[in-house]
C-alpha positions as CSV (number, residue, x, y, z in Angstrom):
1,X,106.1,95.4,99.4
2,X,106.9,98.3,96.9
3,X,104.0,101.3,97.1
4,X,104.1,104.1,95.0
5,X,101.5,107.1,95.1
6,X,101.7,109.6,91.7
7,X,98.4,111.1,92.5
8,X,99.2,114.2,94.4
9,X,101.7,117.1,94.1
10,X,103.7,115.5,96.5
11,X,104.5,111.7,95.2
12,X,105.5,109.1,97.9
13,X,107.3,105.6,98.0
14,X,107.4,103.1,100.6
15,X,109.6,100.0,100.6
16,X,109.7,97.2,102.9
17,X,111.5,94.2,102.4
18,X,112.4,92.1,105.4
19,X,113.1,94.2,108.5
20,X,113.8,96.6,106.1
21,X,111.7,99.9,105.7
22,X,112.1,102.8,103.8
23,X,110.2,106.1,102.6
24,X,110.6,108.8,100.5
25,X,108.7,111.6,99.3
26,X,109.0,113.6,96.3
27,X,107.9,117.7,95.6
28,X,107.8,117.0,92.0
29,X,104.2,117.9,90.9
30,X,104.0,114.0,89.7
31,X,105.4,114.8,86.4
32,X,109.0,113.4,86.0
33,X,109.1,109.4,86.4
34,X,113.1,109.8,85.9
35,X,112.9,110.9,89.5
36,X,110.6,108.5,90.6
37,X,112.6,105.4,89.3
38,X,116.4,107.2,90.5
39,X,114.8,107.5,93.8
40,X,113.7,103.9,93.9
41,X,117.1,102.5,92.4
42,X,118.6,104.6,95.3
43,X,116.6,102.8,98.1
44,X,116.9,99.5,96.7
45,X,120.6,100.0,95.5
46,X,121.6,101.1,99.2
47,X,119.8,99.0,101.5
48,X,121.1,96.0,98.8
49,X,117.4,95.0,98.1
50,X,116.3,93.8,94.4
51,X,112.8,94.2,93.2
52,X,112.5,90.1,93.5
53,X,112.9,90.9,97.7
54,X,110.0,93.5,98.4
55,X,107.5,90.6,97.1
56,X,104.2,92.5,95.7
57,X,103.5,95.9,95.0
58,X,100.7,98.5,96.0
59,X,99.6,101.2,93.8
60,X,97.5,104.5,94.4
61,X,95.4,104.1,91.4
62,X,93.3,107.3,91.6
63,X,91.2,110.0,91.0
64,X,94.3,112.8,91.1
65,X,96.7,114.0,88.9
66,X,96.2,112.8,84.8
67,X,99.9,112.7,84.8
68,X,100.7,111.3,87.7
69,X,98.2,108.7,87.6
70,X,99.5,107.4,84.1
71,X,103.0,107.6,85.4
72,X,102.7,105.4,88.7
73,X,100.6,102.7,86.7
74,X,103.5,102.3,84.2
75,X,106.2,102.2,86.6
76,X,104.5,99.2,88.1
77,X,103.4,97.6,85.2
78,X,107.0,97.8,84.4
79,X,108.1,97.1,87.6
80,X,105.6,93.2,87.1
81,X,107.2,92.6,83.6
82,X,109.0,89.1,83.7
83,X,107.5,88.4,87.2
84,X,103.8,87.3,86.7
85,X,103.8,86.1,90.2
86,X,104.6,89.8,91.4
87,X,100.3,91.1,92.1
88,X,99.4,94.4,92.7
89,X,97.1,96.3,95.8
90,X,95.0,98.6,93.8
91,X,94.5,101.7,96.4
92,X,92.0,104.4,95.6
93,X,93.0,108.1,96.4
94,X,89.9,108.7,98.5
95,X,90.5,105.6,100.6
96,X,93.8,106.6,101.4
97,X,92.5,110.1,102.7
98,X,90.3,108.1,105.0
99,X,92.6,106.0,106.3
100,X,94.9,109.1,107.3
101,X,91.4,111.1,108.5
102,X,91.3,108.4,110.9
103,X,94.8,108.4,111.9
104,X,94.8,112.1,112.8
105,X,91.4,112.7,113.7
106,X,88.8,110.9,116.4
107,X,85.8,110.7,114.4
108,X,82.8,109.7,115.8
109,X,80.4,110.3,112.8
110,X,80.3,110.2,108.9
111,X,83.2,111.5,107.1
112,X,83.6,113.0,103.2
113,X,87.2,113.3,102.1
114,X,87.4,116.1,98.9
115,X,90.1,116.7,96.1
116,X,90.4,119.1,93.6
117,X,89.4,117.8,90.4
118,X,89.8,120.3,87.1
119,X,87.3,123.4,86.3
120,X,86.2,124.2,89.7
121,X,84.9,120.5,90.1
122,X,86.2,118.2,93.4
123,X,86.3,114.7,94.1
124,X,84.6,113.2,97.1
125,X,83.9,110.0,98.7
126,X,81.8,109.3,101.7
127,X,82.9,106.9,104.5
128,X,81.2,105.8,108.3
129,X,83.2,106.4,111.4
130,X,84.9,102.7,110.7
131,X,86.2,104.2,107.4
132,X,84.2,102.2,105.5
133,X,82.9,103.9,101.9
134,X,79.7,104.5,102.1
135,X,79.1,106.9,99.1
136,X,81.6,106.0,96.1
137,X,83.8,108.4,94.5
138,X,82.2,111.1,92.1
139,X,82.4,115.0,90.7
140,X,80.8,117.7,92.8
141,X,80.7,121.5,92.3
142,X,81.9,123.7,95.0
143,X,78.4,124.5,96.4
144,X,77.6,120.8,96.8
145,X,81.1,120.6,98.8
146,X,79.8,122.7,100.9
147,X,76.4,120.9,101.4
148,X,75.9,118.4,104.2
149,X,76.8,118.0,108.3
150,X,79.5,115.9,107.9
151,X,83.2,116.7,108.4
152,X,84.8,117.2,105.5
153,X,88.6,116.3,105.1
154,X,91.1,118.1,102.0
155,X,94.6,117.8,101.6
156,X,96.7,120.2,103.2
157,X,98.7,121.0,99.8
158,X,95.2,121.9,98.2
159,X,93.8,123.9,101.6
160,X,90.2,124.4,100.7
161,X,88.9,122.6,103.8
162,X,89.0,123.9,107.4
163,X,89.9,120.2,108.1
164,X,93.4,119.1,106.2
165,X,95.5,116.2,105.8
166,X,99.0,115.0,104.9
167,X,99.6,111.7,103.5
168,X,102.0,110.1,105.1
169,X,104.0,107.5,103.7
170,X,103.7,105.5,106.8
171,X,99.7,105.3,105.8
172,X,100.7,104.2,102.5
173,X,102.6,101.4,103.3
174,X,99.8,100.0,106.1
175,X,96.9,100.4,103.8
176,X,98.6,98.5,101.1
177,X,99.9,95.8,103.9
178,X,96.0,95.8,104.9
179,X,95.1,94.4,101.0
180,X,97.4,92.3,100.8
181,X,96.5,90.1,104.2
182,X,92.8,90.7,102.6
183,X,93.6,89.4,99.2
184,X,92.5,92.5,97.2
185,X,95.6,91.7,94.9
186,X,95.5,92.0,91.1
187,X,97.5,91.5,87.7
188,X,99.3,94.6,86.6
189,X,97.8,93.6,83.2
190,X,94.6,94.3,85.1
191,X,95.3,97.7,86.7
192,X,92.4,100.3,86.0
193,X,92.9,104.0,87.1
194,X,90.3,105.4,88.7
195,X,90.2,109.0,86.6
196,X,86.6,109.2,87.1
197,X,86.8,112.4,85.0
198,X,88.1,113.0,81.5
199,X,91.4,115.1,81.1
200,X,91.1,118.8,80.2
201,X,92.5,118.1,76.9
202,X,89.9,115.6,76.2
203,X,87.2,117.5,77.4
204,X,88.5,120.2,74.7
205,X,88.5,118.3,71.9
C-alpha cells in the first residue's frame, strides 16, 4: 500500500510493501509535487521496492488545500496508469481527523472534527463515539463552530480549537489498510475530490 495525504500544510506518505514500512512527512504547504514524487522515488529506490510491490494505493481525497488536493489525485492517477488492476482507498479529510481524535483522545460522546476552509468559513463533520459520521461534511461560519456541546477537534497546525490534533502517518497508513480489508476500493479514473467548496479564484470570477 502507497498513501499519500496533500490536503494539509504538512503532506504525508506512508509505504508498506512486505515487512517493509516507511513514512515521511513533508513542510511544504502542499504546493510542489517535485517534492512529493523525489521523496517517494527515495523510499522506494532505497528500501529496493517498485510501485508493482506496494499493491494498491490510498488517497486523502479532501476537503483541504485546492492545491494540494489537485496535486495528490494526479500523482495517483499517475501512479495507476499502465496498471488497471492497481485500485485506490478514497479517504476523506474529516475521517481521518476522527480516526486520530480517537487515537489520542477517550471519547465517550459525539465528536465534530473542524478545518479551515477560505473566507472565515470551516469544514466540519460530525461523528458518534465509534467514529462513525453521523453529520456529513459541510461549510460553517465561525459562530456556528462554536455552537453545540460536543468536543470539537482542529488540527494543531491551524490551532483554533482548544482540542488539536496531529495526523500521524501511522493513522494514515491503518485507515487506508481499514478500506481496503472493507473493499471501499475504486478506479483512479473514478477518483472525486471532495472540495465541497469552490476555490477563491472561482468564487471571484
Amino acid at each position: 500500500m502507497l498513501v499519500i495525504s496533500t490536503a494539509t500544510k504538512t503532506a504525508i506518505i506512508a509505504i508498506q510493501a512486505g515487512e517493509t514500512t516507511r513514512f515521511c512527512e513533508i513542510e511544504a504547504d502542499c504546493k510542489q509535487s517535485e517534492k512529493m514524487m523525489q521523496e517517494i522515488h527515495e523510499i522506494l529506490t532505497k528500501n529496493n521496492i517498485s510501485l508493482a510491490d506496494v499493491g494498491n494505493f490510498g488517497l486523502v481525497i479532501g476537503p483541504g488545500s485546492f492545491t494540494g488536493l489537485r496535486i495528490g489525485a494526479a500523482l495517483i492517477k499517475g501512479f495507476c496508469a499502465g496498471m488497471p488492476e492497481k485500485k485506490v482507498v478514497p479517504i476523506p479529510t474529516l475521517d481521518l481527523m476522527a480516526a486520530q481524535v480517537l487515537k489520542d483522545y477517550k471519547t465517550k460522546n459525539k465528536f465534530t472534527c473542524y478545518m479551515k476552509a477560505q473566507s472565515g468559513l470551516f469544514y466540519g463533520a460530525t461523528y458518534d463515539k465509534s467514529g462513525k459520521k453521523i453529520v456529513d461534511e459541510h461549510l460553517l461560519s465561525g459562530v456556528e463552530v462554536l455552537k453545540g456541546g460536543e468536543n470539537k477537534y482542529c488540527l494543531a497546525e491551524e490551532g483554533f480549537l482548544p482540542y488539536i490534533i496531529t495526523i500521524k502517518p501511522e493513522i494514515l497508513l491503518e485507515v487506508a489498510n481499514k478500506g481496503e480489508k472493507e473493499g471501499n476500493l475504486i478506479s483512479a479514473k473514478d477518483i472525486s475530490i471532495k472540495y465541497i467548496r469552490r476555490s477563491a479564484a472561482e468564487e471571484n470570477n
